[in-house]
C-alpha positions in Angstrom: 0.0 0.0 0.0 1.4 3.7 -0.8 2.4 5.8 1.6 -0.7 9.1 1.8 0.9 11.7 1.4 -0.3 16.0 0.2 0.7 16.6 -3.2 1.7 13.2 -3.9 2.0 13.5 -7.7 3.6 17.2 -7.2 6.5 15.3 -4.6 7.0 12.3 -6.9 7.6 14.9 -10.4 10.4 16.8 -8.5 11.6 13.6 -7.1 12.0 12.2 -10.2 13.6 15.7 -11.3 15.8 15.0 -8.4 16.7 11.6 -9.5 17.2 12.7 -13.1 19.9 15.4 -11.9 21.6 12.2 -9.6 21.8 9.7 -12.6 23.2 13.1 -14.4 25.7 13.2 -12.1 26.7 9.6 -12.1 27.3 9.6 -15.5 29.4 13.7 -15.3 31.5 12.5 -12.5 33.0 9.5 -14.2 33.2 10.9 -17.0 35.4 13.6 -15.7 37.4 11.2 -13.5 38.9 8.9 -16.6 39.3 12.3 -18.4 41.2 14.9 -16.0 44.7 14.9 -16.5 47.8 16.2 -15.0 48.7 17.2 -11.4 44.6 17.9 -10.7 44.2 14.0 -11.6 46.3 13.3 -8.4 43.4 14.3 -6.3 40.1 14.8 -9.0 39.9 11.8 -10.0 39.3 10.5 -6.8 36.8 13.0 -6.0 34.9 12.9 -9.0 34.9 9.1 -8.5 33.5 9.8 -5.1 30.8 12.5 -6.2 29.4 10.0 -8.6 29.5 7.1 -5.6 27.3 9.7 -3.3 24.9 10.5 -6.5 24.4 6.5 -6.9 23.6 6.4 -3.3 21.7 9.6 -3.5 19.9 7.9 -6.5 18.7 4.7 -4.5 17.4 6.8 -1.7 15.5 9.0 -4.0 14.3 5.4 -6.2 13.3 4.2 -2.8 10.9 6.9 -1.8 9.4 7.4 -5.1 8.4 3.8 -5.0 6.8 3.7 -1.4 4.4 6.4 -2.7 3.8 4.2 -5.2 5.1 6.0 -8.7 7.4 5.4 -11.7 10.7 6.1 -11.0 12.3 7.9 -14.2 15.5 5.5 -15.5 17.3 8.1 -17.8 19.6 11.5 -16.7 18.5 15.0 -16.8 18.9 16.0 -20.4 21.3 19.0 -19.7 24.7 17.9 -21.7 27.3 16.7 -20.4 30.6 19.0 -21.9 33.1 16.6 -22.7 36.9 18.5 -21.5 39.9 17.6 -20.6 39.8 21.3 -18.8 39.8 21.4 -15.1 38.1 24.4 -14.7 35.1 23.5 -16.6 34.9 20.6 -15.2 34.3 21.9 -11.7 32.4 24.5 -13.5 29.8 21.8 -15.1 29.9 20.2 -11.5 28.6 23.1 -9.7 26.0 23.5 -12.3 24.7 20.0 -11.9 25.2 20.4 -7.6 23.4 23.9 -7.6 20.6 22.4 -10.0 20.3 18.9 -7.4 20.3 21.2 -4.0 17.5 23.9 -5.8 15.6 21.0 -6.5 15.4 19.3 -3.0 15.2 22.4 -1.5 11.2 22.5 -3.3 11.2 18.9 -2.3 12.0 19.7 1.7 8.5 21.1 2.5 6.4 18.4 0.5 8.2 16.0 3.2 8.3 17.9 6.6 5.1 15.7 7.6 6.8 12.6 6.6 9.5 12.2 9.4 11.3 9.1 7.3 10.9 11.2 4.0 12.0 14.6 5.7 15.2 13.3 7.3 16.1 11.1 4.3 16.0 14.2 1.9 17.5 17.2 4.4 20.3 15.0 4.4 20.9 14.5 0.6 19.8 18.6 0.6 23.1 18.8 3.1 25.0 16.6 0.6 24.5 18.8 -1.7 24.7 21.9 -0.6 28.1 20.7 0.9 29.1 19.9 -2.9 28.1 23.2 -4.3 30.0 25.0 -1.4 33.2 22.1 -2.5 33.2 23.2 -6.3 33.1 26.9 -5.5 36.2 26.9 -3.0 37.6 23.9 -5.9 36.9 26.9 -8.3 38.5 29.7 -5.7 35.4 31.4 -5.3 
């Protein structure tokens, strides 16, 4: 049985939006770890191999609550492109983009869920993932 919960069909659609921006950053993140080169690959590849380790976790957790409320998870990435570089800078640049766009959407997703303790705790924490990665990229970037 589904979970009842207000605005149901309103939570799943940014949920999947959510989920769409996680496979998107799957996908970016080892992309840009087999492709950095150079000194930054000493220590980039490694964190771009971990940001797309978080977004698959991220992913399951968002797959997981879109299926207790009983709706169809989307299977394919946000359809933003993914640049394909061998520069640093917009590769950090393209992962704050996809970071910013993730923590804007669970930020509309936060108080669909505040009723739902198990929801609510589940997605301020990926919301603190997140905004921890934008705040990572813009100090990677020297901002």
């Amino acid at each position: 049985m589904p979970v009842k919960i207000a605005n149901r069909s309103k939570l799943i659609t940014l949920l999947n939006q959510a989920l769409g921006w996680e496979l998107r950053a799957q996908a970016l993140y080892a992309h840009y770890a087999a492709y950095v080169k150079g000194l930054e690959a000493l220590t980039l590849a490694e964190h771009f191999e971990e940001e797309a380790t978080e977004s698959f976790g991220h992913a399951k957790k968002v797959r997981d609550i879109i299926a207790a409320l009983d709706g169809e998870a989307v299977t394919t990435r946000d359809g933003a492109p993914i640049v394909h570089t061998e520069d640093v800078k917009t590769m950090l640049e393209e992962g704050l983009k996809t970071e910013s766009k993730a923590a804007a959407t669970y930020q509309k997703i936060v108080p669909l869920v505040k009723a739902h303790p198990v929801f609510y705790h589940t997605i301020f924490h990926i919301l603190k993932d997140e905004t921890n990665s934008v705040i990572e990229m813009e100090a990677l970037l020297g901002r």
